[in-house]
Backbone as ProteinMPNN parsed JSONL, in Angstrom:
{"seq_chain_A": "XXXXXXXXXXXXXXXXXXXXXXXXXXXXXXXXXXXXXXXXXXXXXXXXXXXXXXXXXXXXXXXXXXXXXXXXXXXXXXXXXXXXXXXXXXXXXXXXXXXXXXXXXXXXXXXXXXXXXXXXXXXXXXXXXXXXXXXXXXXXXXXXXXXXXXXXXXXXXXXXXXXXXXXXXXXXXXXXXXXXXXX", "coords_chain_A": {"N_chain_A": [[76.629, 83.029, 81.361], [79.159, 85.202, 82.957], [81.67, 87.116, 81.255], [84.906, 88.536, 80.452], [86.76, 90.745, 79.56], [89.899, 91.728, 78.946], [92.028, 95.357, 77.669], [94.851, 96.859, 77.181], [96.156, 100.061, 76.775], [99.076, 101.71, 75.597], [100.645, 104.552, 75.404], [101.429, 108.019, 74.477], [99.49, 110.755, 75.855], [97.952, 112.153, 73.772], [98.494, 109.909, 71.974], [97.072, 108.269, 72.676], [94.062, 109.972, 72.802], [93.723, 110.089, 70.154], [93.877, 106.969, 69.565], [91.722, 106.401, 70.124], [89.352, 108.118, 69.636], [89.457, 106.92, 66.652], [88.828, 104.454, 67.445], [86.346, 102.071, 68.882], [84.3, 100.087, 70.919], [83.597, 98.031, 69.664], [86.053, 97.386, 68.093], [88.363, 97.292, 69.613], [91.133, 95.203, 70.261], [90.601, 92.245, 71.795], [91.422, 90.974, 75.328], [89.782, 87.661, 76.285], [89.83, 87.086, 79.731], [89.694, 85.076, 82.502], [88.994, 84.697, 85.508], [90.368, 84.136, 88.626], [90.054, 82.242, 91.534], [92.27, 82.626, 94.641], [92.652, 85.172, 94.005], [91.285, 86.427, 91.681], [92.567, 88.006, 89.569], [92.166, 90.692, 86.894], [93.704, 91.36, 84.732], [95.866, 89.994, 82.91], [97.68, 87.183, 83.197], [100.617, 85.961, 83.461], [101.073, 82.869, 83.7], [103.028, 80.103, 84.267], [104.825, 80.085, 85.76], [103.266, 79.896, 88.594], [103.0, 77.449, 90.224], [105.425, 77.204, 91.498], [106.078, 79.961, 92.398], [103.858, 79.772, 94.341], [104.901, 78.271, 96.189], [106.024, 79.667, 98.129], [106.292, 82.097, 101.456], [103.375, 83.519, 102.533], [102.841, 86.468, 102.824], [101.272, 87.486, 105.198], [101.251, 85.042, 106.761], [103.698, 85.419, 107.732], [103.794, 87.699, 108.406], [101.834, 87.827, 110.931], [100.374, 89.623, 112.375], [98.918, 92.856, 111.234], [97.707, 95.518, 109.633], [95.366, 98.263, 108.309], [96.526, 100.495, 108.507], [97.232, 103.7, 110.306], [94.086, 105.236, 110.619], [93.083, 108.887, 110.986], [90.803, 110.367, 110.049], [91.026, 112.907, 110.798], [92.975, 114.31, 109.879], [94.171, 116.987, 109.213], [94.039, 117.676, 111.748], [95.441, 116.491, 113.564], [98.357, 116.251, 112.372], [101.025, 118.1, 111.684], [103.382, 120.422, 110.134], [104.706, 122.049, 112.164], [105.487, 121.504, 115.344], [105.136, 123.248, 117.628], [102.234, 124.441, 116.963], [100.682, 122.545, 116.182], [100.984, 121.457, 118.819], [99.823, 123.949, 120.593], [96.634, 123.316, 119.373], [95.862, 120.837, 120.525], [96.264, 121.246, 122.929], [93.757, 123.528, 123.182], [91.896, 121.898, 122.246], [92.059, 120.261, 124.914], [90.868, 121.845, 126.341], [88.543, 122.831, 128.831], [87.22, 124.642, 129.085], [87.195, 125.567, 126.601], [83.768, 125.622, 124.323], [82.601, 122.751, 123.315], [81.617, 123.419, 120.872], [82.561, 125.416, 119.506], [85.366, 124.509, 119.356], [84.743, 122.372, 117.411], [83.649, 123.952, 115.147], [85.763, 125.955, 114.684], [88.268, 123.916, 114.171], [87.1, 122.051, 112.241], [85.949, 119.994, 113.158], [83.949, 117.732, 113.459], [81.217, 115.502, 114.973], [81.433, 111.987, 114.539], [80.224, 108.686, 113.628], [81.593, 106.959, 115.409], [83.036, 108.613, 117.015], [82.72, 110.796, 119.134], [82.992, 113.948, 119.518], [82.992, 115.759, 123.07], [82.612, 113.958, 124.629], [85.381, 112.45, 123.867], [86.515, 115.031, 124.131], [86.852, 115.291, 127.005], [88.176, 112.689, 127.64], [90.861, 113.012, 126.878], [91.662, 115.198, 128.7], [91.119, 114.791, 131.128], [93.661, 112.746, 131.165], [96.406, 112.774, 132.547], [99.134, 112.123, 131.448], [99.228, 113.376, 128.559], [100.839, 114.208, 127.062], [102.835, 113.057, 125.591], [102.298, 111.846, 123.506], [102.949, 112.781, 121.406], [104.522, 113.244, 118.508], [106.456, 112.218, 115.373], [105.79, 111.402, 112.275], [105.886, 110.065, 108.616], [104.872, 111.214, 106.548], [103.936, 111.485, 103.716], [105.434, 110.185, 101.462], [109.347, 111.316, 102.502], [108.379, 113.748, 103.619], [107.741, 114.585, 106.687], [105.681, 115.008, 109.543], [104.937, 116.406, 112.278], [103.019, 115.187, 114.741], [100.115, 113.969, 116.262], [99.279, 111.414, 118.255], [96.971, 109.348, 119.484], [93.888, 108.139, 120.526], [92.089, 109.365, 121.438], [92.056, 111.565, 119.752], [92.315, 110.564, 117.118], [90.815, 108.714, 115.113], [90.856, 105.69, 113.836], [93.45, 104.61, 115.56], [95.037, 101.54, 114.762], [96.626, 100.891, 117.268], [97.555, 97.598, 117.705], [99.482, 97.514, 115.707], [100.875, 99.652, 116.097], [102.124, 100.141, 118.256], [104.326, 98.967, 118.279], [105.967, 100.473, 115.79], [105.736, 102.83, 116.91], [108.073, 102.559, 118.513], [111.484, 103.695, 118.717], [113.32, 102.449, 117.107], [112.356, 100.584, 115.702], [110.441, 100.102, 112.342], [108.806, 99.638, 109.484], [107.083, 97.612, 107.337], [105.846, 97.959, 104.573], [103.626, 97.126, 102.233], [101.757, 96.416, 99.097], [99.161, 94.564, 99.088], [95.968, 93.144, 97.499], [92.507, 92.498, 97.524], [89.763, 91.177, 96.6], [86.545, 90.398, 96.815], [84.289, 88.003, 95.605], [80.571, 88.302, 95.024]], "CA_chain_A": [[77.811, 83.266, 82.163], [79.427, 86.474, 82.513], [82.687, 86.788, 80.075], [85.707, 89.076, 81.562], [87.643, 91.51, 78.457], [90.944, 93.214, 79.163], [92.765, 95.84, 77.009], [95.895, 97.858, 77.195], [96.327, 101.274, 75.662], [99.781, 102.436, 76.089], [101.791, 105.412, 74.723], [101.328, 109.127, 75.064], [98.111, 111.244, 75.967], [97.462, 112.637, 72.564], [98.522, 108.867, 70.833], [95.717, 107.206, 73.347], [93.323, 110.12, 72.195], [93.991, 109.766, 68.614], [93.435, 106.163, 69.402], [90.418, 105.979, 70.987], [88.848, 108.796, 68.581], [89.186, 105.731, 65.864], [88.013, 103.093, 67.737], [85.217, 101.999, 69.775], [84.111, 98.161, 71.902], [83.617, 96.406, 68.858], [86.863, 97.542, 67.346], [89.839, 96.881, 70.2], [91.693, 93.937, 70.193], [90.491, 92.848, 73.565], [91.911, 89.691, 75.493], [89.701, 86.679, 77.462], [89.862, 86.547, 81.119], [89.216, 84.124, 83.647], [89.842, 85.557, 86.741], [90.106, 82.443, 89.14], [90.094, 82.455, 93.252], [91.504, 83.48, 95.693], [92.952, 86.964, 94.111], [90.368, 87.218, 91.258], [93.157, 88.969, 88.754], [91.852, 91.54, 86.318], [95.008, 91.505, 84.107], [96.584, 89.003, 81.732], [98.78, 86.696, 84.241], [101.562, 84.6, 83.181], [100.773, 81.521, 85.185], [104.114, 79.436, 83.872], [105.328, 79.988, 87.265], [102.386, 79.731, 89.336], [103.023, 76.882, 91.187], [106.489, 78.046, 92.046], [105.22, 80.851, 93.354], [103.223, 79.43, 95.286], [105.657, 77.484, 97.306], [106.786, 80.684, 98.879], [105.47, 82.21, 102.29], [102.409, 84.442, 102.41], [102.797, 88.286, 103.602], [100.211, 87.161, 106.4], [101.773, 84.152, 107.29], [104.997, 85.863, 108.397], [103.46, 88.867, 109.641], [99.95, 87.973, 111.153], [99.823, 91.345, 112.89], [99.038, 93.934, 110.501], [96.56, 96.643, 109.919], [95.455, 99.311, 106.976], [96.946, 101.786, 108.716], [96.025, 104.645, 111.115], [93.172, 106.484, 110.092], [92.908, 109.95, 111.549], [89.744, 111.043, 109.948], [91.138, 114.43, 110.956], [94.808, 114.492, 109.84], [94.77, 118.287, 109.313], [94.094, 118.4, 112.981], [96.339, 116.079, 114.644], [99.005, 116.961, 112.041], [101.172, 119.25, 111.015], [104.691, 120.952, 109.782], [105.193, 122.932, 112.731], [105.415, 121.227, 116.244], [104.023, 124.086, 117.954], [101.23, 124.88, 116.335], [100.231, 121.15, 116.603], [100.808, 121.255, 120.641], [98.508, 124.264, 120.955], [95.791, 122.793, 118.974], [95.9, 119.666, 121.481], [95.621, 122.039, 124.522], [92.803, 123.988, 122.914], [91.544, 120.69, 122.488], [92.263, 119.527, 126.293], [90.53, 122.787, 127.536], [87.225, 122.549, 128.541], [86.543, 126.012, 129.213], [86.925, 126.239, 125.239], [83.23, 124.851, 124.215], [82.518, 121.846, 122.057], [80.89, 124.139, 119.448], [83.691, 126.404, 119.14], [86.201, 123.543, 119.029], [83.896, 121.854, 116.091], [84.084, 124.794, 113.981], [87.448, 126.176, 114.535], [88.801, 122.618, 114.181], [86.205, 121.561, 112.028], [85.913, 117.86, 113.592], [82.357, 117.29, 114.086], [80.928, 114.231, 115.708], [80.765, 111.144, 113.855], [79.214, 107.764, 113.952], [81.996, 106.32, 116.076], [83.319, 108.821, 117.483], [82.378, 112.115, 119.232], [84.226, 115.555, 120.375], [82.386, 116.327, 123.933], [83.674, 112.543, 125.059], [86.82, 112.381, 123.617], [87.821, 115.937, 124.935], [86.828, 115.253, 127.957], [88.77, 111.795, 128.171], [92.094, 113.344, 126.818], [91.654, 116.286, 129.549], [91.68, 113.426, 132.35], [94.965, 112.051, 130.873], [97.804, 113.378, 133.164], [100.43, 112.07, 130.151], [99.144, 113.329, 127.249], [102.323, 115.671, 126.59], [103.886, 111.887, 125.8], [101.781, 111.414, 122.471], [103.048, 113.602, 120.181], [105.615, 111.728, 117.791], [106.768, 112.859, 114.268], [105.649, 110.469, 111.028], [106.065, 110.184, 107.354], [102.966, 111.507, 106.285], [104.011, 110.824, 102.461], [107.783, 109.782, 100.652], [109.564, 112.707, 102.315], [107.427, 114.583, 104.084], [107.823, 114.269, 107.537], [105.495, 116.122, 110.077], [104.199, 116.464, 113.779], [101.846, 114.174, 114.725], [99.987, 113.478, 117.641], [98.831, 109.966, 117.675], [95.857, 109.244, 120.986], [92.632, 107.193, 120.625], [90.951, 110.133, 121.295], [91.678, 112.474, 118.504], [92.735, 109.609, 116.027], [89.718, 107.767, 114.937], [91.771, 104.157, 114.088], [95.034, 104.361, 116.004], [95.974, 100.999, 114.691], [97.353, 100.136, 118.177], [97.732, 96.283, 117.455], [100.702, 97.463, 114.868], [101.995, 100.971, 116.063], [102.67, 100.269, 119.37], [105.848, 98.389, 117.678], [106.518, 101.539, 115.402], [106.116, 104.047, 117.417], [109.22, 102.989, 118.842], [112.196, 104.638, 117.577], [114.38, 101.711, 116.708], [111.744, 99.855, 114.701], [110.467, 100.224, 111.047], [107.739, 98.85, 109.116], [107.278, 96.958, 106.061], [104.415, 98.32, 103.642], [103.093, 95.798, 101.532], [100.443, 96.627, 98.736], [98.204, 93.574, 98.571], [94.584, 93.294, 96.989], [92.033, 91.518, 97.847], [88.196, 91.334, 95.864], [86.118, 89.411, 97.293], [83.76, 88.179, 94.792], [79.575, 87.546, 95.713]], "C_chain_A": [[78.485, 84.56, 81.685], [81.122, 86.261, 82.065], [82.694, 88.5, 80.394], [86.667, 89.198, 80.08], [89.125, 92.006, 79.312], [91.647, 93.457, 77.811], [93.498, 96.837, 77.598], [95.798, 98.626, 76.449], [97.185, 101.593, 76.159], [100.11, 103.319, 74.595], [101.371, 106.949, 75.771], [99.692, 109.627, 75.221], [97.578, 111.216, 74.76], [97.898, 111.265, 71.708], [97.209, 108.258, 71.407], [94.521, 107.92, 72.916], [93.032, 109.78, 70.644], [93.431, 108.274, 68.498], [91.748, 105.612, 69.729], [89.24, 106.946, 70.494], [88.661, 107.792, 67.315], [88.394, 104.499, 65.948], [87.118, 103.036, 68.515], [85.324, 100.165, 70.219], [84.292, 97.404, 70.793], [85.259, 96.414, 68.363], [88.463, 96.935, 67.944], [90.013, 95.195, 70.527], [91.682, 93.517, 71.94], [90.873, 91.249, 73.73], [90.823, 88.908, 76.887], [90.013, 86.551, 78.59], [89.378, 85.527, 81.627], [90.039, 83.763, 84.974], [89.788, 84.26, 87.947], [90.039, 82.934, 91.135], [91.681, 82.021, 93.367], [91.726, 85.063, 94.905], [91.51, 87.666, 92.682], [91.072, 87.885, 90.211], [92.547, 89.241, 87.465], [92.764, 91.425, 85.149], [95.524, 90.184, 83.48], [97.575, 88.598, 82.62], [99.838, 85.348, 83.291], [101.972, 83.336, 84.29], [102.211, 80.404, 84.698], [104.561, 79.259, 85.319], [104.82, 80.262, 88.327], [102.792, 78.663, 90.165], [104.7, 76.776, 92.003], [106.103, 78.75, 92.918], [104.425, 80.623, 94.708], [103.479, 78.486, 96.731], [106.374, 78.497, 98.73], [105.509, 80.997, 100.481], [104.54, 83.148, 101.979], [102.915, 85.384, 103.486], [102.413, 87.726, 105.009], [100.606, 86.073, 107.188], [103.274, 84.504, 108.488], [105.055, 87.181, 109.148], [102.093, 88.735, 109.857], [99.452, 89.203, 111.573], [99.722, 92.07, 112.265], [97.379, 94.552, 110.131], [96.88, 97.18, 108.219], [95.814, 100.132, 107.217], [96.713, 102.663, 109.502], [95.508, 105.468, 110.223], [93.012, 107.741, 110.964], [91.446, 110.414, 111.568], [89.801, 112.307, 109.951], [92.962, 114.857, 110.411], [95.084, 115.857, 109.615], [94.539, 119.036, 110.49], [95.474, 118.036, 113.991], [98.018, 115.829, 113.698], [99.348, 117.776, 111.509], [102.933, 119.613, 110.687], [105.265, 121.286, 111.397], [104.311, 122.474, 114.495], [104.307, 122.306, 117.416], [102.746, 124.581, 117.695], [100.08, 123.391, 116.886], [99.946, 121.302, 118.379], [99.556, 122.36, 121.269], [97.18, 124.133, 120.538], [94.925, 121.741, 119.823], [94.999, 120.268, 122.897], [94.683, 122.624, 124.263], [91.768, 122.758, 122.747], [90.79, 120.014, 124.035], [91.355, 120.709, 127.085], [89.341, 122.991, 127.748], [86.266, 123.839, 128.937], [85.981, 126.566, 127.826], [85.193, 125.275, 124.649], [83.138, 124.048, 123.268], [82.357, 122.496, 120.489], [82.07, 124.4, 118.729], [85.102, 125.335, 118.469], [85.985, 122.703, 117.531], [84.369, 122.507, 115.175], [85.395, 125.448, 113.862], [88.498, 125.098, 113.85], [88.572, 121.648, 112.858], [86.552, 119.853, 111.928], [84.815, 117.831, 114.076], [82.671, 116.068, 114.159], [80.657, 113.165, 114.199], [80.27, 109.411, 114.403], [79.849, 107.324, 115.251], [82.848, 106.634, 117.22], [82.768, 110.559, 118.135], [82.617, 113.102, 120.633], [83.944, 115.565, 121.876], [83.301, 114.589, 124.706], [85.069, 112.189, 125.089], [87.899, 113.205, 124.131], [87.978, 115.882, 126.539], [87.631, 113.541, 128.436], [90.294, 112.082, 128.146], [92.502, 114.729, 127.762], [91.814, 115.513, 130.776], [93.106, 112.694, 132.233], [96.098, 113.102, 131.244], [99.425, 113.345, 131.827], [100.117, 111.994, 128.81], [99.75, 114.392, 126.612], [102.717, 114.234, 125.57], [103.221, 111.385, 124.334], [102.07, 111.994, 121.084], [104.629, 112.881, 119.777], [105.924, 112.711, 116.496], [106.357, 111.231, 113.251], [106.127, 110.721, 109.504], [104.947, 110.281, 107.282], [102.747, 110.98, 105.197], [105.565, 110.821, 101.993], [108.028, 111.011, 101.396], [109.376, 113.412, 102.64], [106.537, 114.455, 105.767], [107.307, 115.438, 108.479], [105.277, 115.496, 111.962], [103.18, 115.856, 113.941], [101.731, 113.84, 116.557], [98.816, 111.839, 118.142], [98.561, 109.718, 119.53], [94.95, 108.913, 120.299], [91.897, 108.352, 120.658], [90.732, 111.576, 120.492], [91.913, 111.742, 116.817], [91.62, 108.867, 116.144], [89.875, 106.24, 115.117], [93.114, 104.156, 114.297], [95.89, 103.22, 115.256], [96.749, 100.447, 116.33], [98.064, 98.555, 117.982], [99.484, 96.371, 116.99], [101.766, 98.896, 115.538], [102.083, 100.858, 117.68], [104.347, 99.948, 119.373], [106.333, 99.448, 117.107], [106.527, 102.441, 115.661], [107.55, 104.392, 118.491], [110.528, 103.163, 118.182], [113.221, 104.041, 116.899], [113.333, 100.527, 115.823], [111.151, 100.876, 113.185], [109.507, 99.402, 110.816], [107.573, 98.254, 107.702], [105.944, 97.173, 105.554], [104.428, 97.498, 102.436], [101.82, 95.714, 100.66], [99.53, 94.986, 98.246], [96.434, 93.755, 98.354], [93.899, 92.336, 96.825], [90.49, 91.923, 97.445], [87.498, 90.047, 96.102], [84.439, 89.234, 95.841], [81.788, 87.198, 95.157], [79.298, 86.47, 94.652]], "O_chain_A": [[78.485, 84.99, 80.531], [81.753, 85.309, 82.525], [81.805, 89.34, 80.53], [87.187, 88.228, 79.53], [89.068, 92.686, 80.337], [91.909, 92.584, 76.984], [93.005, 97.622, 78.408], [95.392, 98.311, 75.33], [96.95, 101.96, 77.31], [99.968, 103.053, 73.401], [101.142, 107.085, 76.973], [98.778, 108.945, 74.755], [96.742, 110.346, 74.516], [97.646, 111.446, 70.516], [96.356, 107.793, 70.651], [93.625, 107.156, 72.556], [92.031, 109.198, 70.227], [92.634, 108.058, 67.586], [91.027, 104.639, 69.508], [88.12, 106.641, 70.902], [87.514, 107.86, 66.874], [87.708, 103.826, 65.178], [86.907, 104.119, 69.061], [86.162, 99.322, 69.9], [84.94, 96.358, 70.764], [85.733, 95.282, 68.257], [89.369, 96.408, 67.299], [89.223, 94.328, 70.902], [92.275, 94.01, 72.9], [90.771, 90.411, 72.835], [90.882, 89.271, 78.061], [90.759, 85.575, 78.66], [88.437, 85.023, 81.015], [91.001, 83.087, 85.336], [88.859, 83.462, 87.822], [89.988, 84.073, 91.599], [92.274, 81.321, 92.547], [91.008, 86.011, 95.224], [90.983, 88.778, 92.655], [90.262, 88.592, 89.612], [92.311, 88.254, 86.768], [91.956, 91.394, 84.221], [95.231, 89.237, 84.211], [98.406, 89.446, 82.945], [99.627, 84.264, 82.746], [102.77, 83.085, 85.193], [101.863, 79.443, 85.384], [104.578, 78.153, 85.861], [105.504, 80.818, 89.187], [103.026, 79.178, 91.258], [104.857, 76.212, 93.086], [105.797, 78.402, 94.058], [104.455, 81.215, 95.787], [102.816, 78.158, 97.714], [106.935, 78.197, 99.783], [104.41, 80.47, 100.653], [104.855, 83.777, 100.969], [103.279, 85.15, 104.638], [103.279, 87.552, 105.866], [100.3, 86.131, 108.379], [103.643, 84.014, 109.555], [105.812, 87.637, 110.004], [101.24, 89.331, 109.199], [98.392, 89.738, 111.247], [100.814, 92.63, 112.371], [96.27, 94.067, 110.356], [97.74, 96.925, 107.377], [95.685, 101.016, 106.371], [95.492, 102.614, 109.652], [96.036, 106.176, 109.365], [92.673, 107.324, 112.072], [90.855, 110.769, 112.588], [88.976, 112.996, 109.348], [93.773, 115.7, 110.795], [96.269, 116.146, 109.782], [94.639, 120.253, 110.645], [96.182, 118.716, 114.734], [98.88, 115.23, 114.341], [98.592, 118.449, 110.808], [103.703, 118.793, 111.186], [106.291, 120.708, 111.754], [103.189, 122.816, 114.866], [103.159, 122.117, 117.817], [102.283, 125.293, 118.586], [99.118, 123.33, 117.651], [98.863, 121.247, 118.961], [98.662, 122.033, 122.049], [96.369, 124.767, 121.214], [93.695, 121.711, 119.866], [93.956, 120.039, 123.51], [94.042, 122.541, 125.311], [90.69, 122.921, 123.32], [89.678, 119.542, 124.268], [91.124, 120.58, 128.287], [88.775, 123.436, 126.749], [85.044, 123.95, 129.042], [85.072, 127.366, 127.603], [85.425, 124.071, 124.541], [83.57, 124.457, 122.19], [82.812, 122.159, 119.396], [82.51, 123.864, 117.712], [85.636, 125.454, 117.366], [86.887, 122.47, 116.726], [85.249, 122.108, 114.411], [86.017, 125.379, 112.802], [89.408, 125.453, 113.1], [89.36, 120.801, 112.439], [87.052, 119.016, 111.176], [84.712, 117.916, 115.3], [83.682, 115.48, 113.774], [79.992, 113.415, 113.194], [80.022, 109.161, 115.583], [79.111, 107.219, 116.23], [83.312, 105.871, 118.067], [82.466, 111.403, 117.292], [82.518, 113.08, 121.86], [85.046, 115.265, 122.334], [84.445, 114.461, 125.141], [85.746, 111.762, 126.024], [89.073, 112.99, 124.436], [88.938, 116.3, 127.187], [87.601, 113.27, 129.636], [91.028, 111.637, 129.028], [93.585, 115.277, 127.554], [92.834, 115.731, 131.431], [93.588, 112.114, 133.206], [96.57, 113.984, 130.526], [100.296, 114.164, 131.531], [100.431, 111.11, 128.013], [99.298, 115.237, 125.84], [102.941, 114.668, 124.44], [103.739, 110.331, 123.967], [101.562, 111.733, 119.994], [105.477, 112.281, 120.438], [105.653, 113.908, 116.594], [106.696, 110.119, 113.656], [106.815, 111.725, 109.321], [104.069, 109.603, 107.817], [101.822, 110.177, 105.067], [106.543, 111.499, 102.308], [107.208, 111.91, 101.209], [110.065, 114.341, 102.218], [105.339, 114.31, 106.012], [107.887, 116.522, 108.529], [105.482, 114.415, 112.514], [102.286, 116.039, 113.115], [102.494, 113.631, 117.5], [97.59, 111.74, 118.198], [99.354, 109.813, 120.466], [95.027, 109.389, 119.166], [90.966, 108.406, 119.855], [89.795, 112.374, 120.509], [91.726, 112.265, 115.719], [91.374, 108.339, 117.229], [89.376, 105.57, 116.021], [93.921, 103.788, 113.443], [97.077, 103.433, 115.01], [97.473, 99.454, 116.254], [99.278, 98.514, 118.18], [100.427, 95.754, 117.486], [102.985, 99.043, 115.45], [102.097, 101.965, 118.219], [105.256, 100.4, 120.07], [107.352, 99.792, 117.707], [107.161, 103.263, 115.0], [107.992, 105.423, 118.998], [110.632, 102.741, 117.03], [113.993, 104.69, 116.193], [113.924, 99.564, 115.334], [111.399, 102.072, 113.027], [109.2, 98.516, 111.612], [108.314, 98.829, 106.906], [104.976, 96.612, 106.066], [105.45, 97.338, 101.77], [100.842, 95.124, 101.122], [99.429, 94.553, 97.098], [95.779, 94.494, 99.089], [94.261, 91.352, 96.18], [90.014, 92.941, 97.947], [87.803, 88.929, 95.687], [83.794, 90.172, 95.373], [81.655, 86.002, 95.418], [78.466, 85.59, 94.869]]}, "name": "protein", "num_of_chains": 1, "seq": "XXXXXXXXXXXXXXXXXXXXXXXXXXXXXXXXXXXXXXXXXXXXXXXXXXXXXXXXXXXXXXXXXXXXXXXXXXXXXXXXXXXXXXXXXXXXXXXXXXXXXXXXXXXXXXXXXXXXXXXXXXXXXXXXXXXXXXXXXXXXXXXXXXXXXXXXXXXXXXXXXXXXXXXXXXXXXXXXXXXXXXX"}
């Protein structure tokens, strides 16, 4: 049976080298696991108030709808700082005089498994209201840009969840949970 170590090393850079220049596997004071179902924890848990805990609701329970997020795949296409810049990107995009190639490498958004350019520009070039997609996000803490959020330059929109936050009086609740599924 396989047998599950953890150790901590805190302080500064140069105390953790210093430490770890001394010691080696056989040497650190290492602590017993037994990581249990469903989460599997890695880490030294103080279970005292485990079944407390456990009386409470689950994340998932109270919000079944939720997602990992939109993926872009391209986020240095479909955003950006500077609204304009973003909008003629879109229309160079939408124009089908400009060819796939050119769009590829300028852009660089080649085709991938699930999704691909020659289709996509040609479905967002049929869309009479695709002025109506461009939005502003938090990209990271702080850092709020231009964004143009469509199925067909966004790889995983997410729809399910951002149809709720893309309107302008809602908000979302980010929630890091972890989940290891173990064979």
């Amino acid at each position: 049976m396989t047998k599950i170590y953890h150790a901590d090393l805190w302080g500064s850079r140069e105390d953790k080298y210093r430490y770890l220049l001394e010691h080696d596997v056989t040497t650190v004071e290492w602590t017993e696991l037994t990581p249990a179902s469903p989460a599997y924890l890695f880490i030294p848990q103080n279970i005292d108030c485990k079944a407390e805990y456990e009386t409470g609701w689950k994340i998932t329970e109270i919000m079944p709808v939720n997602s990992t997020g939109v993926k872009t795949h391209r986020d240095h296409f479909v955003l950006d700082f500077d609204l304009p810049e973003l909008h003629k990107r879109i229309e160079n995009f939408r124009d089908l005089n400009i060819s796939d190639q050119e769009i590829s490498v300028t852009y660089e958004i080649p085709d991938t498994r699930d999704w691909k350019l020659s289709q996509r520009r040609g479905s967002l070039k049929s869309n009479s209201d695709w002025e109506s997609y461009f939005t502003r996000c938090l990209y990271r803490p702080f850092d709020w840009r231009a964004y143009y959020h469509h199925e067909d330059v966004v790889e995983l929109p997410r729809s399910e969840v951002m149809h709720n936050i893309l309107q302008d009086k809602n908000i979302e609740l980010i929630s890091k949970l972890i989940s290891i599924q173990v064979a």
